[in-house]
C-alpha positions in Angstrom: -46.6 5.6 -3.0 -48.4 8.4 -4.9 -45.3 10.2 -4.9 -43.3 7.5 -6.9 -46.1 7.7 -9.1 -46.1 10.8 -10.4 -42.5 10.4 -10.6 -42.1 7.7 -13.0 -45.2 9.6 -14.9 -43.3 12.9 -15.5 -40.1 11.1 -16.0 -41.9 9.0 -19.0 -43.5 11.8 -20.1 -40.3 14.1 -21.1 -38.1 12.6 -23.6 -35.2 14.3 -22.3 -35.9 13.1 -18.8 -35.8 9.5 -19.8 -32.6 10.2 -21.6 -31.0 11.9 -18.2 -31.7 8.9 -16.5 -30.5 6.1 -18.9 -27.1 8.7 -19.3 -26.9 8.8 -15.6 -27.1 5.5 -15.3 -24.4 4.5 -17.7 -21.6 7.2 -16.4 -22.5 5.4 -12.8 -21.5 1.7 -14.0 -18.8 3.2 -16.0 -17.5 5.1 -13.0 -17.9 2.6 -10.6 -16.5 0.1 -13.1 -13.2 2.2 -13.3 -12.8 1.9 -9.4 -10.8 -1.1 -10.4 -8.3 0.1 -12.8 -7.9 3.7 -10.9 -7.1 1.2 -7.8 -9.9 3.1 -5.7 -11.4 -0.6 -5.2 -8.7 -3.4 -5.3 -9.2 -7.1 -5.3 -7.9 -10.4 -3.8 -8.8 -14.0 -3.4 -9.4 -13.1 0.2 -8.4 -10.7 3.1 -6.4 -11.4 6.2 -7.3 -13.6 8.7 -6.6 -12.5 12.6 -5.5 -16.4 14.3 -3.9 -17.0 17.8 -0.8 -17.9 15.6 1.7 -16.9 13.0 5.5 -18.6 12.5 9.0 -17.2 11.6 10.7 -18.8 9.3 14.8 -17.9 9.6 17.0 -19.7 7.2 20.6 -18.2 7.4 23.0 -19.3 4.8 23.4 -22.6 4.2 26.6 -24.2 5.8 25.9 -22.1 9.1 26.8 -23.3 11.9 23.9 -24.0 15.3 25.5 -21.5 16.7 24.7 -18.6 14.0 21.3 -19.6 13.8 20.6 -19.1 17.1 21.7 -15.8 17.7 19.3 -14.5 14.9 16.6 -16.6 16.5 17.8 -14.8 20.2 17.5 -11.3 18.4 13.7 -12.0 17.6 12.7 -13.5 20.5 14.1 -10.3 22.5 12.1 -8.6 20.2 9.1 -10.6 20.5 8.7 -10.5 24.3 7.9 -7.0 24.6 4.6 -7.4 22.2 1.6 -7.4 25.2 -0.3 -9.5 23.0 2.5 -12.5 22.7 1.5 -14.9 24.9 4.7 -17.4 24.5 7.2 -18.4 22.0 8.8 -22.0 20.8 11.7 -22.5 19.1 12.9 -24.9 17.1 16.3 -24.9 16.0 17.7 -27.0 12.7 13.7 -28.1 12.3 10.4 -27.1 11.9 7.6 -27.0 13.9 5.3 -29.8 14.3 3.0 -29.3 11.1 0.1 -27.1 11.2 -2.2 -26.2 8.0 0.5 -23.2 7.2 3.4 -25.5 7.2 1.7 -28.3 5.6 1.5 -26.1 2.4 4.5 -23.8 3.0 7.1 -26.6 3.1 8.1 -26.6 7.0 9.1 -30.8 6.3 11.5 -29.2 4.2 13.5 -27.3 6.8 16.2 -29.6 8.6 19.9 -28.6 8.8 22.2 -26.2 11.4 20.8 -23.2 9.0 17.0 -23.7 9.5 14.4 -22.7 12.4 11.1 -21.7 13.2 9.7 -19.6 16.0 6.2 -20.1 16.5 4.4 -17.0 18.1 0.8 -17.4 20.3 -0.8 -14.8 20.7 -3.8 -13.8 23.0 -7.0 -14.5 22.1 -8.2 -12.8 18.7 -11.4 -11.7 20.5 -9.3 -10.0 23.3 -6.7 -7.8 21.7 -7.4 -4.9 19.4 -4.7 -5.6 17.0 -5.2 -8.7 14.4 -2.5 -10.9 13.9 -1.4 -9.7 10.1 -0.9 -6.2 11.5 1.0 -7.2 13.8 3.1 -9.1 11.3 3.0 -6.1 9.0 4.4 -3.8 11.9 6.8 -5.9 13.3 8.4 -7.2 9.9 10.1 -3.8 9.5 11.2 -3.5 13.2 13.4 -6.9 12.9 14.7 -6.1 9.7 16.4 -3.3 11.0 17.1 -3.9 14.4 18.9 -7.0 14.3 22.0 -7.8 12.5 21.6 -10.7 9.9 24.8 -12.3 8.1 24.5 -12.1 4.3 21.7 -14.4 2.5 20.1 -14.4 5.8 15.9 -14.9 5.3 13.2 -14.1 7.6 9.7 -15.1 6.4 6.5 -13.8 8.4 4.3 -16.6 8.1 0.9 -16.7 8.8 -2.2 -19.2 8.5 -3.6 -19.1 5.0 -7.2 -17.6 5.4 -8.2 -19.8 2.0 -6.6 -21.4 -0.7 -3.4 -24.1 0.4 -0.7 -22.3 -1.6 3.5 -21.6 -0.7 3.4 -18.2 -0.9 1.2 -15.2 -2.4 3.5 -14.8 -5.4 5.3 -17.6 -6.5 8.1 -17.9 -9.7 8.5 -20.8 -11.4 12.2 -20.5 -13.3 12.4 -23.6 -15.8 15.3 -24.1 -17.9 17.9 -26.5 -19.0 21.4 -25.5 -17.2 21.1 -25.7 -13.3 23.9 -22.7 -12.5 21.8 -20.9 -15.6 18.1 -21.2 -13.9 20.3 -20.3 -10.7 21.5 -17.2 -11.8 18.0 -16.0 -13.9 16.3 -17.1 -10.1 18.5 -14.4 -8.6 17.8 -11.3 -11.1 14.0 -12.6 -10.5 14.5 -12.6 -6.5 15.9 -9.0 -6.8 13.6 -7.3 -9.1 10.7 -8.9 -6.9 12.7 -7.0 -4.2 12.5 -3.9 -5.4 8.8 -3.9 -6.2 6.4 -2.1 -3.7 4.0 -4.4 -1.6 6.3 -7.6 -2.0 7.9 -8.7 1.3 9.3 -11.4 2.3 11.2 -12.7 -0.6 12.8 -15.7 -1.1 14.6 -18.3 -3.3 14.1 -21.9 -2.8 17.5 -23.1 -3.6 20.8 -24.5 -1.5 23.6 -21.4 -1.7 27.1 -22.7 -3.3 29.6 -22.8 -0.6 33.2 -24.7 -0.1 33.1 -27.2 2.5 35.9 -29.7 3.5 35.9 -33.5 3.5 38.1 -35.6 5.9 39.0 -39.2 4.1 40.5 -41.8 5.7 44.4 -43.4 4.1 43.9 -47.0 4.4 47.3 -47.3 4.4 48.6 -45.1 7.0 45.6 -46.4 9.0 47.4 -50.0 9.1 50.9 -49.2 9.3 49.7 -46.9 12.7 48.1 -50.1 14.0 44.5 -48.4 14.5 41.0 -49.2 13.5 38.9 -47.7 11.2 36.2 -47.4 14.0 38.3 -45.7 16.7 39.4 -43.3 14.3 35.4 -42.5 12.9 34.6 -42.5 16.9 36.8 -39.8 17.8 35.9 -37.5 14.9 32.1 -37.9 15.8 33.0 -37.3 19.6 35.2 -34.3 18.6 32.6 -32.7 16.0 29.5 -33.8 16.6 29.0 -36.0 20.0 27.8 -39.4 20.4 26.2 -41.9 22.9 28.3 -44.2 24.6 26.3 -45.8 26.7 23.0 -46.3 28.4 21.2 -45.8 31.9 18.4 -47.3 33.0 15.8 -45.4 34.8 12.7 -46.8 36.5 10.9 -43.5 35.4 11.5 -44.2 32.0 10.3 -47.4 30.1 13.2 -46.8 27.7 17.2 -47.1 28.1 18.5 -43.4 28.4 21.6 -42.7 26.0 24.3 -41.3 28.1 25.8 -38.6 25.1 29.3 -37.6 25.0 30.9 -34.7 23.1 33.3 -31.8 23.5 32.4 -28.8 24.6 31.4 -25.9 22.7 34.3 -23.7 23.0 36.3 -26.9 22.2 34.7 -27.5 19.1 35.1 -24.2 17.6 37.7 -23.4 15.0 39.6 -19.9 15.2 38.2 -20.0 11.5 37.2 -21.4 8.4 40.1 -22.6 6.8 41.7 -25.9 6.3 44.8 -25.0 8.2 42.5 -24.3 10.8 40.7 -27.6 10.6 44.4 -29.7 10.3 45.0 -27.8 13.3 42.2 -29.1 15.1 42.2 -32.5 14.0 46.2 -32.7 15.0 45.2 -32.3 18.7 43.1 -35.3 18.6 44.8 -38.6 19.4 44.4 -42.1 19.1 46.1 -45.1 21.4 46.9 -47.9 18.8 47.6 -51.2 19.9 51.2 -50.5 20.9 50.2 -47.9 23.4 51.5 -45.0 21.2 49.3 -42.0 20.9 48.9 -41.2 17.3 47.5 -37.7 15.9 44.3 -37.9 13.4 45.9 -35.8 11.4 48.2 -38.3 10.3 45.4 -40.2 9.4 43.6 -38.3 7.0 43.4 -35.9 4.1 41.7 -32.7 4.2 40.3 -32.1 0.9 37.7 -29.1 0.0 35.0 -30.1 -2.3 31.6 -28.0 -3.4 28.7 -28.6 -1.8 25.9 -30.4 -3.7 22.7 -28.0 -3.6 19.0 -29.9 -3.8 18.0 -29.9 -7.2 14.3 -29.1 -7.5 11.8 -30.2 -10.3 8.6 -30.5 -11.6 7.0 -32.6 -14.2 10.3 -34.0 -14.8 11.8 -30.5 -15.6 14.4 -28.6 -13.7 13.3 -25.7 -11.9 13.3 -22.9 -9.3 10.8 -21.2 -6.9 11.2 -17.4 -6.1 8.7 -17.0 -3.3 7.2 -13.7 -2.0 4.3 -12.6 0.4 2.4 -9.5 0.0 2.5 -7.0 2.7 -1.2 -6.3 2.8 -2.0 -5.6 -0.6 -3.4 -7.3 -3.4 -1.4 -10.0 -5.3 -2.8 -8.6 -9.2 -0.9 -5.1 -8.6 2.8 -6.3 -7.4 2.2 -8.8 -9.7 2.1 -6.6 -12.8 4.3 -4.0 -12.0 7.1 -6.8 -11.1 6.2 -8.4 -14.7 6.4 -5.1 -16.2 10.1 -4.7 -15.1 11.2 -7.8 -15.8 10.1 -7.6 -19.1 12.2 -4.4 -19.4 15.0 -5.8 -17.4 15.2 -9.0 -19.5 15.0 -6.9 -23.2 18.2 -6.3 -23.4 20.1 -10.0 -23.2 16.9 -11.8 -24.0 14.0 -12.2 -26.6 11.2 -12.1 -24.3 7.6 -13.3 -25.4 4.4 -13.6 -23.7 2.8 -17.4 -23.0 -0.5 -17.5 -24.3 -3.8 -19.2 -22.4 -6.5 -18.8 -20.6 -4.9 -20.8 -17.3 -1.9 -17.8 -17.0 -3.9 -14.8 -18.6 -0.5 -14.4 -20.6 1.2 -13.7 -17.1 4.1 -16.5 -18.1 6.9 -14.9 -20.1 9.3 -17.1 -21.9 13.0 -15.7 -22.3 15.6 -16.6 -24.8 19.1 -15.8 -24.8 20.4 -13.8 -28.1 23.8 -15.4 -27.2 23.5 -18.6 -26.7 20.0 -19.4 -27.5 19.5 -20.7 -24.0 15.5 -21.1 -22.9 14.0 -19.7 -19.8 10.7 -20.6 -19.0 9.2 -17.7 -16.0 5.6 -19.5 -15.0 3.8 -17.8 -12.3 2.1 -19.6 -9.4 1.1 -19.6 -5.7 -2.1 -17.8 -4.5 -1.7 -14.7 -7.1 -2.7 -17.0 -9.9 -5.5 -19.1 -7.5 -6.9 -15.9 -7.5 -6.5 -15.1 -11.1 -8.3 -18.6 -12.0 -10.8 -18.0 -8.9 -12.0 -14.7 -10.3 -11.8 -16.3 -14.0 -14.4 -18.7 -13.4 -16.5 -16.7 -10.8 -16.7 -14.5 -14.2 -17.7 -17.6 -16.6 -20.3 -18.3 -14.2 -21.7 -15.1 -14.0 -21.8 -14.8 -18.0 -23.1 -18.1 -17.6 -25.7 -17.1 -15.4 -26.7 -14.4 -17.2 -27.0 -16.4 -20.8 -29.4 -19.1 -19.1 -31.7 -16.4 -17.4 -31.9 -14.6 -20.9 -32.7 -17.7 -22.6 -35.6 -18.4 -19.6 -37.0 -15.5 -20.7 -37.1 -14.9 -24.0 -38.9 -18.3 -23.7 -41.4 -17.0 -21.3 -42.0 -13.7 -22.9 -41.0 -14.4 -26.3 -39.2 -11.2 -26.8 -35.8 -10.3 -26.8 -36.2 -6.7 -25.7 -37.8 -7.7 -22.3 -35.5 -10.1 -21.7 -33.2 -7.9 -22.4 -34.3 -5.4 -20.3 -34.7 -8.0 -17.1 -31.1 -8.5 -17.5 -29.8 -5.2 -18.1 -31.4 -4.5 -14.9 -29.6 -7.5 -12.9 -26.2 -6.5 -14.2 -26.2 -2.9 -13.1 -25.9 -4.0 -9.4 -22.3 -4.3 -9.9 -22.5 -0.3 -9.6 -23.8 -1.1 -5.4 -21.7 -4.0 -5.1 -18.3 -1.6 -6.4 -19.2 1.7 -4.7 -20.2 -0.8 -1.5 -16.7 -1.8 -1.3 -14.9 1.6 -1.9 -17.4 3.0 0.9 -16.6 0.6 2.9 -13.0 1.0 2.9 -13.4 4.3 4.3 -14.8 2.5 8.1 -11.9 -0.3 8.3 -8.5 -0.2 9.3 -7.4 -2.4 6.8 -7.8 -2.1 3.1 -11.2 -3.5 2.4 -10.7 -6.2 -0.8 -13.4 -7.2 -3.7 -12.6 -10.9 -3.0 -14.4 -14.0 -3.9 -17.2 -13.8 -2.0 -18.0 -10.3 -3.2 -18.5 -11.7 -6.6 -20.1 -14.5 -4.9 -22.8 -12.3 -3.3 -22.8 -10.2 -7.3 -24.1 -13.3 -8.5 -26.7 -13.9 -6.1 -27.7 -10.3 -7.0 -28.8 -11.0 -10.7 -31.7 -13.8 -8.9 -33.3 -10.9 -6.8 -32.6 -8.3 -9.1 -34.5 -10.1 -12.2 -37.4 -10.6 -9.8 -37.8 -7.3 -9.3 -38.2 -6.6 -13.2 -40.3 -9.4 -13.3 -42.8 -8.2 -10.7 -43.0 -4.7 -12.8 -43.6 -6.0 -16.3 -45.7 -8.5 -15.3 -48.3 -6.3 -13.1 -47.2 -3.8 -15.8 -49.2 -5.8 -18.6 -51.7 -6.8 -16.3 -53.3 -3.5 -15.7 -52.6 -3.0 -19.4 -54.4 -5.5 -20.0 -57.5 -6.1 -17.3 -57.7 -2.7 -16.7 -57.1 -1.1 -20.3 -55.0 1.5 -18.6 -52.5 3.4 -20.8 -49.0 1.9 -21.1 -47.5 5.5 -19.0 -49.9 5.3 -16.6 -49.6 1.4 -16.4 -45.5 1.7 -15.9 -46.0 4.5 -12.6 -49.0 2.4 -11.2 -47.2 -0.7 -11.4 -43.7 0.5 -9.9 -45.5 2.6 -7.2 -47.6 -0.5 -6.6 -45.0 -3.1 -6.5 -42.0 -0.6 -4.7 -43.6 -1.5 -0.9 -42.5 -5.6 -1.4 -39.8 -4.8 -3.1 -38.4 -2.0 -0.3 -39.1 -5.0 2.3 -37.8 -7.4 0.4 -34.5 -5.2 0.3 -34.8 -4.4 4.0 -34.8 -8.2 4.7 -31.4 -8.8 2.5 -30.0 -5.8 3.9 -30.6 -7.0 8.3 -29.7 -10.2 7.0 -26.5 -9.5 5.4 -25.6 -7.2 8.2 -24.0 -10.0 10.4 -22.0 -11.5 7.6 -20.2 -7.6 6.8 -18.3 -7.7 10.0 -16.7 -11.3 9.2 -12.8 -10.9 8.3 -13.8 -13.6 5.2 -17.4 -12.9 4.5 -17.3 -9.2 5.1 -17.3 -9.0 1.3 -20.1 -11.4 0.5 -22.3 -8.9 3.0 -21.3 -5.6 1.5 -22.1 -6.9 -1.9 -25.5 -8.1 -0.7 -26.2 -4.8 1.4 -25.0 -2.2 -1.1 -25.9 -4.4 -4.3 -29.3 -4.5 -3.1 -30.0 -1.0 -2.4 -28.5 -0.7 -6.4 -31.0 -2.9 -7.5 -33.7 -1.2 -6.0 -32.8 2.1 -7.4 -32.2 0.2 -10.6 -35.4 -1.5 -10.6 -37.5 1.5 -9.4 -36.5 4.3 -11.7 -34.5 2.7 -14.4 -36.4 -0.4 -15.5 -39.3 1.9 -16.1 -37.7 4.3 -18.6 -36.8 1.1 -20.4 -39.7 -0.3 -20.4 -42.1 2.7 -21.7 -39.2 3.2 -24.2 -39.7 -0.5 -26.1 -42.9 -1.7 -28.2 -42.7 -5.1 -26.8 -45.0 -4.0 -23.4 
């Protein structure tokens, strides 16, 4: 490559040349470093995954009746069945689904009661439609939201299989404090500035709602003077409320006895509404038989009292708590994340003192909030797979610095000098430049927003090993012909790189076919476009870059 040669020879041989290059080389890594702040590149654990699958997750407030969860569930499902690419749906009212990997860590066990169901969507095959499965969530979130007609405290939660880490929700909010109704009421301003934040979908608070609710207990007294039992009395308010069996057939189809179940009908069961004259009313149309034959009214025979309901109380590490869930729509976790911190700590200001937790676990995301009045703590610890991220990207980072310390040290005790080493790993760094611009090019040819995720860093690490061969091939053949040959250290610097560019174009051409498959991967995509566009960086780096360097030090 005569060409390159006389290249690198003129560049060396201008002072101001060499300085262009080393300039232009520095505004590159600091623009493409600024992609992240600017947003023009935004990162994530890891992308979307398209499955065969997602679930819908309806909780209506709690105290609602079968009935009131069904028709939300009914409202869906005619929603549902005119996607093309929904191949059937399953329902399963006051429980969830049988678990799968998304409910094992998104707490379908946990759903049981009237208020709770799941719909669980299957979809054609991935390979056959043209429309993944998260934008399909993403598009049809909206749509139910405002075409059906939810009671108050109503949640519906798009839930999809986690492409990576097992966590309960992108975003999750830890509220720790002392006073139950306190960490109730501080979940609540959380839930609704997490709300109003753009990105955040989908939110939720893990907690029981407060409602009345009326007991029916039994006067012992009146009980024996009406000359009735205790069970005939707790029989006919199971058969008029909730239905019982009474008996059994026997099938030879079944090796089992088959309960023969007995209750009211629906429309029977119903009260006009929610009130305890309503429920005395009921209960004053039942009637027992006692032992003389008389017919005696149940209402006689018990008290109507209404009580509070006792919600779950949740914990961790033997300290009270909350969880305000929410699910990005799309986006990165880091962005919503900050902004939502931001507002809270604005929010909070004024009846709080609010203070940042330090550590290197939390990046000083947890805030800790006390109240000017009463001196009350709050404790506001964030979680889910916004902070796996955080700690994924954390240590990617300490191995890469980690990385780079142990191939400086292998140098310098190979060339004992610290300005080639130095150079051989300035030169391995400045593929971040490919692997940044990579990303923000690629973005432009998908669909979808095209994350830096774990593997990208992944593949930035794997960068620094071919990138410092490269430097190694030049300074080596570099002194060689310095050496053997006695040529000049110019001359030496364009022979070498023109020399050693063919391997090192093939050797690039090789990474790039290689990594081509792994681009179009939903998971690994960013693992390839690090590789592809990292390597074409370190080429450039190593080609025209490493040069200048190296006629510019007296160690060569």
């Amino acid at each position: 490559m005569k060409w390159l040669e006389d290249f690198i020879y003129a560049v060396n041989g201008s002072k101001r040349k060499r300085l262009q290059v080393i300039v232009l080389t520095f505004v590159a890594l600091g623009l493409s470093i600024m992609m992240l702040p600017t947003e023009l590149v935004l990162a994530r654990m890891l992308p979307g995954k398209s499955a065969n699958t997602y679930s819908i997750y309806v909780d209506t407030p709690t105290g609602s009746s079968i009935q009131q969860t069904r028709a939300v569930t009914d409202c869906v499902l005619e929603l549902l069945k005119q996607e093309e690419a929904v191949v059937n749906v399953q329902v399963y009212l006051g429980q969830g689904s049988p678990l799968d990997y998304a409910g094992l860590v998104k707490g379908s066990t946990l759903k049981q009661g009237e208020n709770a169901a799941e719909i669980v969507v299957n979809l054609t095959d991935k390979h056959e439609r043209k429309e993944a499965s998260f934008s399909m969530v993403k598009r049809l979130r909206p749509v139910i939201l405002e075409k059906c007609q939810f009671p108050d405290q109503t949640s519906i939660k798009m839930i999809e299989q986690p492409a990576g880490p097992p966590t309960m929700a992108s975003i999750v909010v830890e509220v720790y404090g002392e006073n139950l109704p306190a960490i109730r009421q501080m979940s609540d301003k959380v839930a609704n500035i997490l709300r109003e934040t753009e990105g955040l979908v989908d939110v939720d608070v893990m907690q029981d709602e407060l409602y009345s609710k009326y007991e029916l207990i039994a006067d012992p007294e009146k009980i024996s003077r009406s000359a009735v039992s205790l069970e005939q009395l707790n029989n006919i308010l199971y058969l008029a409320f909730e239905g019982m069996a009474i008996a059994v057939k026997n099938s030879q189809h079944s090796p089992d006895q088959i309960p023969i179940f007995l209750g009211l009908s629906s429309e029977t069961k119903k009260l006009e509404n929610f009130t305890k004259e309503a429920l005395e009313a009921k209960l004053s149309s039942l009637r027992l038989m006692n032992q003389r034959g008389m017919m005696v009214p149940v209402n006689e025979l018990v008290t109507v009292r209404e009580v509070q309901n006792a919600p779950t109380i949740f914990s961790k590490n033997l300290r009270k708590m909350a969880n305000v869930l929410a699910e990005t729509d799309m986006v990165s976790q880091l962005y919503p994340l900050l902004d939502a911190r931001n507002k809270m700590i604005e929010v909070f200001e004024s009846d709080y003192e609010v203070s940042k937790v330090a550590g290197m676990s939390t990046f000083m995301f947890d805030l800790n909030l006390v109240d000017k009045k009463s001196g009350e703590q709050f404790l506001l610890r964030w979680d889910g797979e916004m902070k796996v991220s955080l700690d994924t990207f954390r240590d990617l980072g300490g191995a890469f610095i980690a990385a780079l310390v142990l191939i400086f040290l292998l140098l310098v005790i190979y060339y004992k000098s610290f300005a080639i080493s130095g150079i051989i790993l300035g030169g391995s760094f400045l593929s971040i430049i490919g692997v940044l611009i990579g990303h923000w090019i690629a973005n432009w040819f998908t669909s979808e927003t095209f994350f830096l995720t774990a593997t990208s860093l992944i593949g930035f690490i794997a960068l620094m090993g071919i990138s410092s061969r490269n430097s190694l091939l030049l300074i080596d053949f570099t002194k060689a012909l310095m050496e053997e040959k006695g040529m000049e250290k110019r001359r030496a610097i364009a022979v070498a790189t023109a020399t050693r560019a063919t391997p090192i174009f093939l050797t690039a051409v090789a990474i790039i076919l290689g990594s081509a498959l792994l681009a179009t991967d939903p998971i690994f995509g960013g693992l390839g476009v690090a590789l592809i566009s990292g390597t074409v960086a370190a080429v450039a780096v190593s080609l025209i870059f490493v040069p200048v360097l190296m006629y510019n030090t007296k160690a060569i």
